[in-house]
C-alpha positions in Angstrom: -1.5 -5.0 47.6 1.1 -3.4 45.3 2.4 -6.8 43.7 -1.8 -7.3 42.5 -1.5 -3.6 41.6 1.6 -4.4 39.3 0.0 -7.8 38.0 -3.0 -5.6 37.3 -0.8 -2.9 35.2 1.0 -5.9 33.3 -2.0 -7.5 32.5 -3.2 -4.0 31.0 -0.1 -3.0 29.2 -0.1 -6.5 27.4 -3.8 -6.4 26.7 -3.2 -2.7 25.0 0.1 -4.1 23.1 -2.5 -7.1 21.9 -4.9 -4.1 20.7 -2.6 -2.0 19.3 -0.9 -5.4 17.1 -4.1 -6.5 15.9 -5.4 -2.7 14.5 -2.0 -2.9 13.2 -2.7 -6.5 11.4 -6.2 -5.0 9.9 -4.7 -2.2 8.6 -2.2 -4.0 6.6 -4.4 -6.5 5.7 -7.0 -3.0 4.0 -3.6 -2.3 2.2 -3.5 -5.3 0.1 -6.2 -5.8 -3.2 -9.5 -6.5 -2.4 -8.6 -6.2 1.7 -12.4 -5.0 2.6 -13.6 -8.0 1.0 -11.0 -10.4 2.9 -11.2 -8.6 6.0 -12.8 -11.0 8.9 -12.1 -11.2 12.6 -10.8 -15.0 11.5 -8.3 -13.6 8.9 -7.1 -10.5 11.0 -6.1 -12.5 14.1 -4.1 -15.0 12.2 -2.2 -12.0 10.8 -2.1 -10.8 14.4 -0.8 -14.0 15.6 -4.0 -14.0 18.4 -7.0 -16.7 18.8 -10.1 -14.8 17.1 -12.1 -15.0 20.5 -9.1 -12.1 21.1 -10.4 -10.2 18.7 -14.0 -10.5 19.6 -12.8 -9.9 23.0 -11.4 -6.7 22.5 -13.6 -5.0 19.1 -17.0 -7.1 20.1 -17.3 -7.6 16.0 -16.1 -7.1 12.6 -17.7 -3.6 12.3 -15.9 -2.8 16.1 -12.7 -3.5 14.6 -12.7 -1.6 11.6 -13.8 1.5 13.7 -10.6 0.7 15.5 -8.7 0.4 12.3 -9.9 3.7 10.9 -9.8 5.4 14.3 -6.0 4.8 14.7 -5.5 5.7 10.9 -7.5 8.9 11.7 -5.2 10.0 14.5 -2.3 9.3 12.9 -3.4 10.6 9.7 -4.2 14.2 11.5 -7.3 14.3 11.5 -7.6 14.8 15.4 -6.2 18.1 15.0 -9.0 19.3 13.5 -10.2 20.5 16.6 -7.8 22.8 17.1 -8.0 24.1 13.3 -11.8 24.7 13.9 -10.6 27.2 16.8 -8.5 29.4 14.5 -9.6 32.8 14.7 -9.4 33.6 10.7 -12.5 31.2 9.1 -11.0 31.2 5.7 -7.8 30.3 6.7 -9.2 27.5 8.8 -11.1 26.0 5.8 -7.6 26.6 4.1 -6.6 23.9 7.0 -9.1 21.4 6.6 -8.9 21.2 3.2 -4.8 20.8 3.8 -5.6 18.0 6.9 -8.0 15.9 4.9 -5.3 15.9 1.4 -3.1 14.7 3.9 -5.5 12.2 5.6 -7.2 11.1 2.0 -3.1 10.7 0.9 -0.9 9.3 4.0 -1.8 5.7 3.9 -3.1 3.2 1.3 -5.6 1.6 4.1 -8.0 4.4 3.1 -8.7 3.3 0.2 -9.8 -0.1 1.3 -11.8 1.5 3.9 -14.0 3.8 1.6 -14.4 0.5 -0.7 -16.5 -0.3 2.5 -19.2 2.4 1.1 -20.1 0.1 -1.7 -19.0 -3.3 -0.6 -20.1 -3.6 3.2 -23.1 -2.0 3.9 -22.5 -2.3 7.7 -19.2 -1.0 7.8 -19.9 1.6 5.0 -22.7 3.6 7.1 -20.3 3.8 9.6 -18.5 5.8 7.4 -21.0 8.0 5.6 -21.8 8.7 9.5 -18.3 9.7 9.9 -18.3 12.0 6.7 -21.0 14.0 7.7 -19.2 15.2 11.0 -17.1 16.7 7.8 -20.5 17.9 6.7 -21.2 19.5 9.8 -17.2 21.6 10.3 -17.9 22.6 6.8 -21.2 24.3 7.7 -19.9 25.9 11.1 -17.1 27.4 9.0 -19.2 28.9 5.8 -21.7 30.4 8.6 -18.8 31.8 10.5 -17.3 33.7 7.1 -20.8 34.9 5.3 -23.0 35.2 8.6 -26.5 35.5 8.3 -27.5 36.9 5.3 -27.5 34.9 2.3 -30.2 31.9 2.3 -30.1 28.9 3.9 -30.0 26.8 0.7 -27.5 29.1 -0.9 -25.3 27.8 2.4 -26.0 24.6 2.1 -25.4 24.0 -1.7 -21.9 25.6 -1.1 -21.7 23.0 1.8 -22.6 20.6 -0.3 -19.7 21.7 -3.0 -17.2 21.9 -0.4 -17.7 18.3 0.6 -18.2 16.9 -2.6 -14.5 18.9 -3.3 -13.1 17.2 -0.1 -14.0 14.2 -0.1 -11.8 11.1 -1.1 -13.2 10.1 -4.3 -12.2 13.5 -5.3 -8.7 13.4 -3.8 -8.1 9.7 -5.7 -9.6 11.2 -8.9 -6.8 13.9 -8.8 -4.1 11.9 -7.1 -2.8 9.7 -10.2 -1.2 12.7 -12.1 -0.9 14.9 -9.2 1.1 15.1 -5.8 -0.5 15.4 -2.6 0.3 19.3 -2.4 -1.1 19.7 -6.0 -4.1 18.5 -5.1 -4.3 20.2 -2.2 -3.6 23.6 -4.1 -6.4 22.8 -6.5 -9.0 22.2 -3.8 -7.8 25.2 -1.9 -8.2 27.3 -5.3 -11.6 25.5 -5.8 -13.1 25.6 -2.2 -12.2 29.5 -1.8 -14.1 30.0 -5.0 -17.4 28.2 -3.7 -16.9 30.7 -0.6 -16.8 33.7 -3.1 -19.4 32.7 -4.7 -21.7 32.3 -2.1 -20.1 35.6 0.0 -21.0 38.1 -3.1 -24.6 36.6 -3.1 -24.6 37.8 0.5 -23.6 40.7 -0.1 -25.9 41.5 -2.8 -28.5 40.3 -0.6 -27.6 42.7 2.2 -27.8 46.0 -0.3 -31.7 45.1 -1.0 
């Protein structure tokens, strides 16, 4: 029994090492011109070194192993510790966070940008990740409730939602990126985002003195 338990474990660990090479092989491969358009289960397991029945084996399909790819970008990019932002007791200084994680995200490895290519280029892929930005959507909206409360009107919430994620986004950050650094941009977002929260906390306000 314990030498099939160790065979078992080896047989694991390689099988993980196998994963963890070919998410690295896509992501490279997303760094490089045009990498969305290139980006096949055939051309990612030659750069893995693997058969591409390995790949299928372990992502199921092209879409499966992009998730992967943007998945492991995400947790190494931060983003995972956005949980523990949206716990902060202070609400402005936690959307003072999020806009700081996703700079960091938007900035910390050039395989974004081939993945939010994907939008326009891969319709598959690319409402996997206008599913993903609307769980950005939905922090956003938790946080503005949490610092105007009740009061102003629901629209009024969600245009400055709306704002917010427009401000965040990546299309934003690589609009700003080219003469700016990441903390720049991040600055200028901050400056921009608190403003929408103004905005929209003065309205309440205004509408609680009625």
């Amino acid at each position: 029994m314990p030498k099939r338990n160790y065979v078992s474990s080896a047989r694991a660990s390689a099988a993980a090492e196998t994963r963890e090479r070919i998410i690295a092989a896509g992501a490279r491969l997303l760094r490089k011109d045009a990498g969305i358009a290139r980006f096949s289960l055939d051309v990612v397991a030659k750069a893995a070194g693997v058969t591409r029945l390995t790949v299928y084996n372990q992502f199921g399909s092209r879409r499966g192993l992009l998730e992967a790819v943007f998945d492991d970008i995400a947790r190494q990019g931060g983003l995972f510790e956005l949980a523990e932002v949206m716990a902060m007791a202070d609400p402005r200084a936690a959307l003072d966070r999020v806009v700081e994680t996703f700079c960091a995200f938007w900035g910390h490895d050039p395989a974004i940008g081939g993945l939010n290519q994907a939008i326009a280029t891969d319709p598959e892929f690319g409402a996997a990740l206008i599913e993903r930005n609307e769980r950005r959507r939905e922090l956003l909206t938790a946080l503005l409730s949490r610092i105007v409360g009740k009061h102003p009107a629901k629209r009024a919430v969600r245009d400055s939602v709306d704002l917010i994620f427009v401000l965040t986004s990546y299309p934003t950050f690589a609009a700003l990126s080219p003469q700016r650094s990441t903390e720049e941009v991040c600055g200028l977002l901050q400056t921009a985002c608190r403003a929408a929260v103004d905005a929209l906390d003065e309205r309440g306000n205004t509408e609680r003195k009625r």
